[in-house]
N, C-alpha and C positions, 0 to 999 in steps of 0.2 A: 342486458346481461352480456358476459364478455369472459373469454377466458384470464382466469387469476394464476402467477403472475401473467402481466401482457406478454406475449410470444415475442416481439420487438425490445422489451427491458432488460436491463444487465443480471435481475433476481432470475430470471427464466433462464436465460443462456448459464448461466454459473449450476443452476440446477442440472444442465444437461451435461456440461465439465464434471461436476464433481460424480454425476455418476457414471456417466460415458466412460472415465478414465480411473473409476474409483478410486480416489481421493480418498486418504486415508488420515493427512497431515494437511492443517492449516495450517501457515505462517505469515502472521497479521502483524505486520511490521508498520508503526503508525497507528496504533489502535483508538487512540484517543480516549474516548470515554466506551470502549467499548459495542459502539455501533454496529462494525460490521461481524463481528460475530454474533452477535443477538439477529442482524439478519440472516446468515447462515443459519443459522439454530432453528427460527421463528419461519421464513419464507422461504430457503433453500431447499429445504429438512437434512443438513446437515449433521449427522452423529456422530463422526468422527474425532482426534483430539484436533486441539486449536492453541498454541502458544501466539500469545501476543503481547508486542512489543510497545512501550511507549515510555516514550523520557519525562512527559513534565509533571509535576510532582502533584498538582490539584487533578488531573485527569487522570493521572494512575492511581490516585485515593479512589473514585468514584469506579474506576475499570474494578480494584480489588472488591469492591462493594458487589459489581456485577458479575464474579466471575466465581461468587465465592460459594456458592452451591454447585457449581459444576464442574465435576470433578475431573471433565477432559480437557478443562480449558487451566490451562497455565499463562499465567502473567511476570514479564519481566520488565523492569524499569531502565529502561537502556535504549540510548539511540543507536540507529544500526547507520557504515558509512564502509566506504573501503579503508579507513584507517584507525585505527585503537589511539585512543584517547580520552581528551575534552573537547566538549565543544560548546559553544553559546546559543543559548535555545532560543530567538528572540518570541517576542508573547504581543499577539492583535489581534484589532477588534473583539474577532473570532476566532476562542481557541482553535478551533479546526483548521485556524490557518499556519499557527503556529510554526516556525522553520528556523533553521541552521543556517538561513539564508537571509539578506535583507532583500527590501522591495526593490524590484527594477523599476523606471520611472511609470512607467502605464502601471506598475500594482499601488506606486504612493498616489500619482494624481487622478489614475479611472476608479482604482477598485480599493480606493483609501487605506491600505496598508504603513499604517505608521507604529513604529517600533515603541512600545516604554518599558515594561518588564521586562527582565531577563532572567535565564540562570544558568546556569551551569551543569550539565552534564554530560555522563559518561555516554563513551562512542565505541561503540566495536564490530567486530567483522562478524556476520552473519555465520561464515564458514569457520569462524573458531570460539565457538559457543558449543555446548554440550546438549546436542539436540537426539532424537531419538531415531535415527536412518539406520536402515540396512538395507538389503540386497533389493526386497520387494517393495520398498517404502516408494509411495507415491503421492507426494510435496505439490499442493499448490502454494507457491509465492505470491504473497500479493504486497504488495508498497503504496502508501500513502502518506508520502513526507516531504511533502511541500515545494517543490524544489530540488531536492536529495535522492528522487529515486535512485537513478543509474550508479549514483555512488552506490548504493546498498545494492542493486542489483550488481557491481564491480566485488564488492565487497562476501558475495554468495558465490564464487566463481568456484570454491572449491567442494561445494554442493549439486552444482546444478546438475551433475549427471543424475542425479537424482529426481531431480524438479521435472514434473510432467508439468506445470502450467505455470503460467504468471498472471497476475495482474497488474498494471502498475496505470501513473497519468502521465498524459503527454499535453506540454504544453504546446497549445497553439500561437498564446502568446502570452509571454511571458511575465509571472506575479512578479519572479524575483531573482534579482541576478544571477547571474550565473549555472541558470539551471540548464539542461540538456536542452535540448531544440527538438521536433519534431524528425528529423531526421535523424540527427544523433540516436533517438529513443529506436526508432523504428529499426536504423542499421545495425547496432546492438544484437536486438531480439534477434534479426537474422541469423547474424555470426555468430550467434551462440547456439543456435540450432533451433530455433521457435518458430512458428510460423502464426500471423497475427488470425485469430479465430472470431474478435468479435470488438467496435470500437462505439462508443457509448456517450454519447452527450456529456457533460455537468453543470458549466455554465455560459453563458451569453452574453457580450457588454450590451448598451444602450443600443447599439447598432447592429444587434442580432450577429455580430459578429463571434463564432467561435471561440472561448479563451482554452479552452483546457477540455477533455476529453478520456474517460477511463478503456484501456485497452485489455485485451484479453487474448493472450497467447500461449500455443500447444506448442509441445516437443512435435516437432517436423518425425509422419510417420507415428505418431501415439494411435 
């Protein structure tokens, strides 16, 4: 017997954020098929609203399916970045890898990221979306987009006095081009006023080497 969640797991820590700072607002930008809100909901105890964000067209049919008895949870089809537009979703192995990004050499030959579908869609700024903020509104951010975070989190910059936390991943090494760097990510959160609260495994190559890691960041003083 053991305590549920583990005290060391990112479900545990996130339970103590959303209440520690009462957390009133999710924003699940990357939502995929809907996962991390059904964990919010299911092992956070999460009751609060949740809009979440996802661009590609077979994961957002299956999010609308999940999302559609709950009436705090809003669903939008749209990828978030720092600039409005289009952009090209490429599509692998594993939806969940899915990115606006192609593979950098170690995501095509260690962690076999090879591009064949694609599509098309819309891109917009986090900060000029019709979201529900005011005075006392308190916004966890969270991102999971393959590559893309920092743009989305560049792209929320007219929000974040609002945002009490973030989540977002940091590559340690890199799926796919051009994505931020461990330190990029990290200097960021600084200079934006964050300060890092909690940083979380994901996955490991053959060589137990580190690739990537979910981090977890307060408003400095929350």
């Amino acid at each position: 017997m053991g305590r549920w969640p583990d005290p060391a797991s990112l479900t545990f820590h996130l339970r103590r954020v959303l209440e520690q700072l009462r957390i009133d607002l999710v924003l699940d930008v990357g939502a995929h098929r809907g996962e991390y809100a059904t964990l919010l909901r299911r092992d956070a105890g999460y009751t609060g609203d949740i809009i979440s964000f996802e661009p590609a067209a077979d994961a957002f049919e299956e999010l609308q399916s999940q999302a559609a008895h709950d009436p705090r949870w809003r669903i939008e089809q749209v990828a978030l970045g720092d600039e409005p537009g289009t952009g090209r979703l490429q599509h692998y192995h594993q939806s969940t890898l899915n990115s606006l990004r192609s593979p950098s050499r170690f995501g095509s030959d260690v962690w076999h990221l090879q591009s064949g579908e694609s599509e098309d869609v819309i891109v917009a700024r986090l900060d000029e979306l019709d979201l529900p903020l005011g005075p006392q509104s308190a916004p966890l951010l969270k991102c999971d987009t393959q590559g893309f975070d920092l743009q989305v989190l560049n792209g929320a910059q007219g929000i974040l006095e609002h945002v009490v936390a973030l989540q977002f991943e940091i590559p340690m090494i890199r799926l796919y081009e051009d994505a931020a760097d461990f330190q990029s990510m990290l200097g960021w959160v600084e200079a934006m006023g964050f300060a890092v609260s909690g940083v979380f495994p994901v996955a490991h190559d053959e060589h137990l080497r580190l690739v990537e890691l979910d981090c977890v960041a307060v408003r400095s003083g929350s």
